[in-house]
VEXDREN-2710 file (C-alpha; in Angstrom, 1 decimal):
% VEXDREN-2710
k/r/px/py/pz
1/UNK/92.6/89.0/107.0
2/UNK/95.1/86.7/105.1
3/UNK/98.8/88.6/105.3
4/UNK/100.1/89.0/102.0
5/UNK/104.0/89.3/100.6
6/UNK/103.9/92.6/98.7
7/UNK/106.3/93.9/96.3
8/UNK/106.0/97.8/95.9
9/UNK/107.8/98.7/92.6
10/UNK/108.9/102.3/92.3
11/UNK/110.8/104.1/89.3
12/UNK/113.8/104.8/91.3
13/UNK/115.4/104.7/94.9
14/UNK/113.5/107.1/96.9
15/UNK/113.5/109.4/100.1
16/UNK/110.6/109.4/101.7
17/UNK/110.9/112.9/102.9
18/UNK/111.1/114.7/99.4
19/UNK/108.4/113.4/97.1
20/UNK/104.8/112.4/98.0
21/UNK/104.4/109.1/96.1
22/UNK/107.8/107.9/98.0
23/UNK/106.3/109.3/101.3
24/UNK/103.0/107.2/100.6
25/UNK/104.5/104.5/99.6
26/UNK/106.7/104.2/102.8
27/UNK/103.8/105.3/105.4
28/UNK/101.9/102.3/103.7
29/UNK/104.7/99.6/103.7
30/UNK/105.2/100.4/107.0
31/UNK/101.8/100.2/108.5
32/UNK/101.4/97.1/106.5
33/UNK/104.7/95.3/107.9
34/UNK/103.2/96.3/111.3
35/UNK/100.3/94.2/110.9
36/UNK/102.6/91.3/110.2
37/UNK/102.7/90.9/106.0
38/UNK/105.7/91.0/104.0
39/UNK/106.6/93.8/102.8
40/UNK/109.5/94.4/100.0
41/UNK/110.7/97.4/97.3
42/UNK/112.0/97.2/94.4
43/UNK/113.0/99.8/92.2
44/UNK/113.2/99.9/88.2
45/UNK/116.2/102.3/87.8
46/UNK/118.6/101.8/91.0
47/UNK/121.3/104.2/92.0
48/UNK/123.0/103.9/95.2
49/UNK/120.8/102.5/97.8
50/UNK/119.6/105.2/99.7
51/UNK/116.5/103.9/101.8
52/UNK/117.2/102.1/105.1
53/UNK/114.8/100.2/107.3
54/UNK/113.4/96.6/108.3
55/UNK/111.9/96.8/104.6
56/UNK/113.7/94.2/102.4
57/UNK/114.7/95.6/99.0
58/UNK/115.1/93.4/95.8
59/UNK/117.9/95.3/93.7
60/UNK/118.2/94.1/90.0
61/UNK/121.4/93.5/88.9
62/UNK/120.9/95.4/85.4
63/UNK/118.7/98.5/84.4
64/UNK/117.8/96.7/81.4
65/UNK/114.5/95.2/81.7
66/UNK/115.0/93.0/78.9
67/UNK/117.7/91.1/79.8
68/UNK/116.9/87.4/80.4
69/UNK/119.3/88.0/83.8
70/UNK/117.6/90.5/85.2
71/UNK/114.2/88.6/84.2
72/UNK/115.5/85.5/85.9
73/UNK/116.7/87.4/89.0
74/UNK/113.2/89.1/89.2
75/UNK/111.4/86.1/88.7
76/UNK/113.4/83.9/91.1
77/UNK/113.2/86.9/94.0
78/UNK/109.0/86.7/93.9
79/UNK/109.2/82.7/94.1
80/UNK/111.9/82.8/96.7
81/UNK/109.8/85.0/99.2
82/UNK/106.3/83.4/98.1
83/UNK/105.1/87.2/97.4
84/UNK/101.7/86.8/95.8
85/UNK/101.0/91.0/95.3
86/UNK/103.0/93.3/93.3
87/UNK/102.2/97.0/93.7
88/UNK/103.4/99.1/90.6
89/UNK/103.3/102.8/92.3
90/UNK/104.7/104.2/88.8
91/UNK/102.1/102.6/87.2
92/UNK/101.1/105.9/84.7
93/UNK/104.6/106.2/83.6
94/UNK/105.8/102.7/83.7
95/UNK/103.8/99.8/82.1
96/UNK/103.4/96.0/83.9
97/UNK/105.2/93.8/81.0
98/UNK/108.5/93.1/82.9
99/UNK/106.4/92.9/86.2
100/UNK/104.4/90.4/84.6
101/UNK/107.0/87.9/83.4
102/UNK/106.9/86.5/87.2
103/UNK/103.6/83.8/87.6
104/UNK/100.9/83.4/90.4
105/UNK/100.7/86.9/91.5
106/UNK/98.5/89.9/90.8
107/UNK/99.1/93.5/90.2
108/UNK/97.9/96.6/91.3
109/UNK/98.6/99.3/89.1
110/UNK/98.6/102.7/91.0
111/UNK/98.3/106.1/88.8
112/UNK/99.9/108.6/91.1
113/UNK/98.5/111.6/89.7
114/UNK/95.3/112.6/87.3
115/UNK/95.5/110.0/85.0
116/UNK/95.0/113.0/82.1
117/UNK/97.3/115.0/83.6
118/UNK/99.5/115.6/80.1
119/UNK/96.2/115.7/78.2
120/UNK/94.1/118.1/80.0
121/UNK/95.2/121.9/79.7
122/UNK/97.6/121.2/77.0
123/UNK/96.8/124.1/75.3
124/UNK/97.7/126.0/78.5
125/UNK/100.3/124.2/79.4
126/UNK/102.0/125.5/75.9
127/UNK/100.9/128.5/75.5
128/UNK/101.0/130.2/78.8
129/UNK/103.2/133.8/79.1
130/UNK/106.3/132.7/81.1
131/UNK/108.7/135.4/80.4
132/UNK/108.7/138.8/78.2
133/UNK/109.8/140.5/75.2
134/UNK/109.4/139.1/71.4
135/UNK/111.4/136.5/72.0
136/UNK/109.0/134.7/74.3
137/UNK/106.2/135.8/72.5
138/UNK/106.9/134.1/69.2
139/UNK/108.0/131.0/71.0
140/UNK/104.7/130.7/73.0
141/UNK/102.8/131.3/69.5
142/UNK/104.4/128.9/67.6
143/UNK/103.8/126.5/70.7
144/UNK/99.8/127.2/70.1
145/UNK/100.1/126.3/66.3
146/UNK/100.8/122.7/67.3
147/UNK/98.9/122.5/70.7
148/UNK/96.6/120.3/69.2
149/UNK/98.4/117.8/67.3
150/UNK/100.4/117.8/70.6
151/UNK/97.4/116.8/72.6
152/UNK/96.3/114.3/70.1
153/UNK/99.2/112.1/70.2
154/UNK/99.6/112.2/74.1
155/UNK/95.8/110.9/74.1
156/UNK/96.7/108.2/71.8
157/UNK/99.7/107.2/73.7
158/UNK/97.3/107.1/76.7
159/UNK/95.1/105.0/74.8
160/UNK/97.6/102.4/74.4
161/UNK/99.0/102.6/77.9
162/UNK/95.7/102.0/80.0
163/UNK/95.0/99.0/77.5
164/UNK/98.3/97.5/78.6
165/UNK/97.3/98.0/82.1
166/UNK/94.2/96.7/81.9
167/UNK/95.2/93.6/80.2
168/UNK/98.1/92.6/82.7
169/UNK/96.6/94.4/86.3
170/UNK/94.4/93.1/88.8
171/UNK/93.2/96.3/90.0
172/UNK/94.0/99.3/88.5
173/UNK/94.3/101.8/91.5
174/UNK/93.5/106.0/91.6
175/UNK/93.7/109.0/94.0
176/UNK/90.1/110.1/93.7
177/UNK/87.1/108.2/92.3
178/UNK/86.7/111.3/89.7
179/UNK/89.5/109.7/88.3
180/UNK/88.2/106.2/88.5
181/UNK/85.0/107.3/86.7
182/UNK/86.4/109.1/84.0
183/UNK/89.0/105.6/82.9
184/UNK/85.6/103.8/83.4
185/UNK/83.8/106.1/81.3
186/UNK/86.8/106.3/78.5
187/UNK/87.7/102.7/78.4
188/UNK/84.5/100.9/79.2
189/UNK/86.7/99.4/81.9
190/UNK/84.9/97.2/84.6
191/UNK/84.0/99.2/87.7
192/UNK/85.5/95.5/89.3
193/UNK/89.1/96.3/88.0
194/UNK/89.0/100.0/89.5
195/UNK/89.3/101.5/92.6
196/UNK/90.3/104.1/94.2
197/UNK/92.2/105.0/97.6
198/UNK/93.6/108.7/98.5
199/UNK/96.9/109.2/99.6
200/UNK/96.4/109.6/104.0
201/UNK/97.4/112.1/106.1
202/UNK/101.1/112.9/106.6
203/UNK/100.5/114.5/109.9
204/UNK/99.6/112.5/113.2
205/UNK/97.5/114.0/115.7
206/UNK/97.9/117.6/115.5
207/UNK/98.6/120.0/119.2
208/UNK/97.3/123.2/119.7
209/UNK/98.1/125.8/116.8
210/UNK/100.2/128.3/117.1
211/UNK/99.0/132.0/116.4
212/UNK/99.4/132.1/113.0
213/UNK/101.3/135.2/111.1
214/UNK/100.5/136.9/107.6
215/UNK/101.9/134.5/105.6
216/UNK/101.6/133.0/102.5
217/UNK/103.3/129.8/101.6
218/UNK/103.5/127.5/98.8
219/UNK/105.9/124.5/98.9
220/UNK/106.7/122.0/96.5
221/UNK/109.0/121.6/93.9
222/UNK/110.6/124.6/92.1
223/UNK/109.1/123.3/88.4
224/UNK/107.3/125.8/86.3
225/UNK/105.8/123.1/83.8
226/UNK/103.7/121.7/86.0
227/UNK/103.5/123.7/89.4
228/UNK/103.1/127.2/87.3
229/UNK/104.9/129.0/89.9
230/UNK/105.2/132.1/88.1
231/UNK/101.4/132.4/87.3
232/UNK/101.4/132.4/91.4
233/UNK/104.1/135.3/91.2
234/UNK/102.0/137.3/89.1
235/UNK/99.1/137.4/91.4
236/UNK/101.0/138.2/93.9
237/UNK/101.8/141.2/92.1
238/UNK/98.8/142.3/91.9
239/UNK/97.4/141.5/95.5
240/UNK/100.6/142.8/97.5
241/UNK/100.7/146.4/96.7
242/UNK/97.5/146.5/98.8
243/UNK/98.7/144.4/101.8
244/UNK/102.2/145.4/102.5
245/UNK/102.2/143.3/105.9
246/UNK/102.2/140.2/104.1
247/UNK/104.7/137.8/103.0
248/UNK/104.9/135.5/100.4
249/UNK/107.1/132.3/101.3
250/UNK/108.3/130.0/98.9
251/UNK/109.1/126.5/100.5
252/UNK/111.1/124.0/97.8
253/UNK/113.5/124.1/95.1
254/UNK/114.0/122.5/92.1
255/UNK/115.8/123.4/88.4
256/UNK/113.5/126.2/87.7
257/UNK/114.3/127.9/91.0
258/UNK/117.0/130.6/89.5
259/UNK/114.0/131.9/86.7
260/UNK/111.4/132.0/89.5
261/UNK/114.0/134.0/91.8
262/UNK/114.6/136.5/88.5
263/UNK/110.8/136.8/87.9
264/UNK/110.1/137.4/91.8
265/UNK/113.4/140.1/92.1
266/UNK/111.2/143.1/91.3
267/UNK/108.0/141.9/93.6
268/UNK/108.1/142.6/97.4
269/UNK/108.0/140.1/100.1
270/UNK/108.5/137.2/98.3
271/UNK/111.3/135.0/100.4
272/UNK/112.9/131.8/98.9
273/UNK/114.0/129.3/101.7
274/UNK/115.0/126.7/99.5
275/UNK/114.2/122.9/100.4
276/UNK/112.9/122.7/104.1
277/UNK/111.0/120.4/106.5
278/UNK/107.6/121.7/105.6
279/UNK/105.5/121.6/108.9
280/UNK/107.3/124.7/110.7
281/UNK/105.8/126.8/107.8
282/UNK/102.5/125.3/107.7
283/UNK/102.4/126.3/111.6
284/UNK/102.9/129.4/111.5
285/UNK/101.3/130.1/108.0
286/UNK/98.1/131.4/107.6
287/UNK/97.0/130.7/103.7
288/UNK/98.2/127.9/101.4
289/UNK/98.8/129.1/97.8
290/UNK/98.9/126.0/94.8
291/UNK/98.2/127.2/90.8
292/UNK/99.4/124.1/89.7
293/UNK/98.9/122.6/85.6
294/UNK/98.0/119.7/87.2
295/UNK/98.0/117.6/90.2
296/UNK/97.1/114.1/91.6
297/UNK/96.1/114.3/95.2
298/UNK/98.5/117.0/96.2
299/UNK/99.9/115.9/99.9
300/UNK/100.7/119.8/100.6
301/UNK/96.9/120.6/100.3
302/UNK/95.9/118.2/103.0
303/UNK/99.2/118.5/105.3
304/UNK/97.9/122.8/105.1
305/UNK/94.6/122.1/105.9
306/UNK/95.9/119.9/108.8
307/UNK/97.5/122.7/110.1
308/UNK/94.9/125.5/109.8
309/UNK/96.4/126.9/106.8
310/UNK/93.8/128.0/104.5
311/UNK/94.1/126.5/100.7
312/UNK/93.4/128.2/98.4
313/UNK/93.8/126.5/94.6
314/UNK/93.2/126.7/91.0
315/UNK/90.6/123.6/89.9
316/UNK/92.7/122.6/87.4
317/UNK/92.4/118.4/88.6
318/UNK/89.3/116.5/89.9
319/UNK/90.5/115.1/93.7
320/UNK/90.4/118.9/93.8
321/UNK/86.9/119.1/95.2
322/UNK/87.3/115.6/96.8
323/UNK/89.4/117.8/99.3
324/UNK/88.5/121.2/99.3
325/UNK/84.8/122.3/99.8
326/UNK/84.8/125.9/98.7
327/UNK/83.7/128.2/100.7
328/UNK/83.6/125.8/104.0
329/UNK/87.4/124.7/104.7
330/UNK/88.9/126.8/101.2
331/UNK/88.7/128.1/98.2
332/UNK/88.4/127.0/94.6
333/UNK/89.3/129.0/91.7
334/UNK/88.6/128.5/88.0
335/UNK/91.4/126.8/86.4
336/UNK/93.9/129.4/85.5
337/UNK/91.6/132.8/85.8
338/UNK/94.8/134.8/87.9
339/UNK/92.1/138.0/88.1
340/UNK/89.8/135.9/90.4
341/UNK/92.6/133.6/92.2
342/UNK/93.8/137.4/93.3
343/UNK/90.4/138.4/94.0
344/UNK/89.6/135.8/96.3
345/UNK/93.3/135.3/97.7
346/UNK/93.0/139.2/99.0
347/UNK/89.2/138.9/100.0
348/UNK/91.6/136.0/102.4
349/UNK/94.3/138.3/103.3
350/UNK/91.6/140.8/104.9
351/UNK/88.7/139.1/106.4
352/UNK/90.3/138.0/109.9
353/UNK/87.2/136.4/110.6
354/UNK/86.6/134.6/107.3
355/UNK/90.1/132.9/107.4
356/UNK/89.8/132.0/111.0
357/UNK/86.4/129.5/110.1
358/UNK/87.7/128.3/107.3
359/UNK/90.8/127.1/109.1
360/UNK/88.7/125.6/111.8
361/UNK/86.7/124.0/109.3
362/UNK/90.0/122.5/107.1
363/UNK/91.2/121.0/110.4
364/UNK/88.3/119.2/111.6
365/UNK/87.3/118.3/107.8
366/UNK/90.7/116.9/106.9
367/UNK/90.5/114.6/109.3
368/UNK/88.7/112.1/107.3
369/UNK/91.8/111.3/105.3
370/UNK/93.6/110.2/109.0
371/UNK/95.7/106.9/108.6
372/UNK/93.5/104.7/110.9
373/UNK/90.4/105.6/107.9
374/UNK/93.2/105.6/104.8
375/UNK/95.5/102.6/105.3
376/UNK/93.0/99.9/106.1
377/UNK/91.9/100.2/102.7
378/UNK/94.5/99.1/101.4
379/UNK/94.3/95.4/103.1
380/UNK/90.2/95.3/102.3
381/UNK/91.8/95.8/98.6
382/UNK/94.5/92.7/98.6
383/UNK/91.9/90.8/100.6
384/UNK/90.0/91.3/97.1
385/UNK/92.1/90.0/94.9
END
């Protein structure tokens, strides 16, 4: 295989122990500078420099993306160190047209999430109960009123955005090839400019588990909008009262954090331990709860499953049933129906037996998204281009 200079272009500086995307990227870069390419980051937006490793960074001297300077600078850093591939890992938020100003390379546009994701359950998304009183309820009704024009625009903004990717990207790159279908199926796009690789593993090999407690976790970030934390809350109202010996942990925080912790005051058993190295509560753990709006490939659903935590989530984005087969390794709810997430989350909580296969099953099935399977796809991909 030839070894290629890559540029990976994020939004921002990034630590790659917070978000997904920023742990992907740097479990890639650094599995590819391994096998001898050059690798390189650049971010869009820089604040102080916060990433340190053998990973050479190109830091623009403006935020403006306009400015001839900071054109220039780009331009002369990808002919400087002959880099042939740029990877834009923002690519559904941040088009290629100041990426493309440099010559002789190609582009892979990566969309790091469902590609729909602020289209699809818009009307939820606006509408759903978040708090009491008339207040609330007028504000959540006059939200439904313009729902629709809502969705409209974001579709046509969507529109515009995937013809600027496909006019400027090599390969335009997804989570899941649900997503890939659907952009093929929308835009008449040719199946030869899309692919589609999941995010890997987090975990390497995994030891022996340890007995596993009556807990249930969720972790990620404390942001109602799209993680729909209290939705989780109030299921957990209604399945706790009946299992008093379970726990409901919350791992993360975020700016919503102080309305979740109001909302969960008058539950029982619900624990905040604010942000946290994840894998100690995936140990001891034994179900995984996520009722998100929307996801892309949610790295907390796979890193559970490695850990024989049972998942249980609503299917509210495809990769969904790329990486849960229900029934076998965890369980699928319709998008949103909090009477049957309960139902099934407390069919969970007391069937000893049940939860013990499926955890088997998630650990040996979850395997098949191992870096050694993952990452190589990547270099079959610029070998491509």
């Amino acid at each position: 295989m030839m070894k290629h200079n890559v540029l990976f272009v994020t939004q921002t500086n990034f630590d790659p122990h917070k978000g997904g995307v920023e742990r992907v990227t740097d479990t890639i870069a650094k599995y590819l500078l391994n096998k001898g390419y050059g690798v390189h980051y650049m971010f869009l937006q820089p604040t102080e420099a916060s990433y340190s490793s053998l990973i050479s960074i190109c830091k623009l001297p403006s935020v403006d993306l306009t400015a001839q300077a900071t054109i220039k600078y780009y331009c002369d850093y990808i002919k400087e160190h002959n880099i042939d591939i740029v990877v834009n890992q923002y690519a559904l938020y941040v088009n290629n047209d100041f990426l493309y100003t440099a010559k002789d390379i190609k582009i892979i546009s990566v969309i790091h999430s469902n590609p729909f994701c602020t289209y699809d359950h818009m009307y939820y998304k606006l509408t759903r109960p978040t708090g009491s009183g008339l207040k609330n309820i007028l504000r959540t009704s006059m939200r439904g009123l313009f729902a629709f024009e809502v969705k409209y625009r974001v579709k046509r903004s969507l529109d515009v955005h995937f013809q600027q990717l496909a006019g400027t990207s090599a390969k335009i790159c997804f989570l899941s090839e649900t997503y890939k279908e659907r952009i093929h199926k929308e835009y008449s796009m040719p199946q030869s400019m899309l692919c589609s690789i999941p995010n890997p593993n987090s975990f390497p090999k995994i030891p022996r588990l340890l007995k596993k407690k009556k807990d249930v976790i969720f972790v990620g970030r404390l942001h109602n909008e799209s993680k729909n934390i209290i939705s989780l809350l109030r299921i957990w109202k209604k399945v706790s009262p009946r299992s008093p010996e379970w726990k409901l942990t919350i791992v993360g925080d975020g700016k919503d954090r102080k309305m979740v912790e109001e909302y969960a005051s008058s539950l029982s058993n619900v624990i905040f331990v604010g942000f946290q190295e994840p894998q100690p509560f995936y140990e001891r753990a034994s179900i995984f709860c996520l009722t998100s709006v929307f996801e892309g490939f949610p790295m907390c659903i796979t890193e559970a499953m490695q850990w024989g935590c049972v998942p249980i989530a609503f299917n509210s984005f495809g990769a969904l049933t790329d990486m849960i087969r229900d029934g076998e390794d965890g369980v699928i709810v319709k998008a949103f129906s909090e009477n049957d997430f309960a139902k099934r989350l407390s069919q969970l909580m007391n069937d000893d037996v049940l939860r013990a296969e499926l955890a088997d099953n998630a650990r040996k099935n979850i395997k098949r998204y191992d870096e050694d399977i993952i990452l190589p796809m990547w270099e079959r991909l610029f070998d491509s281009l």
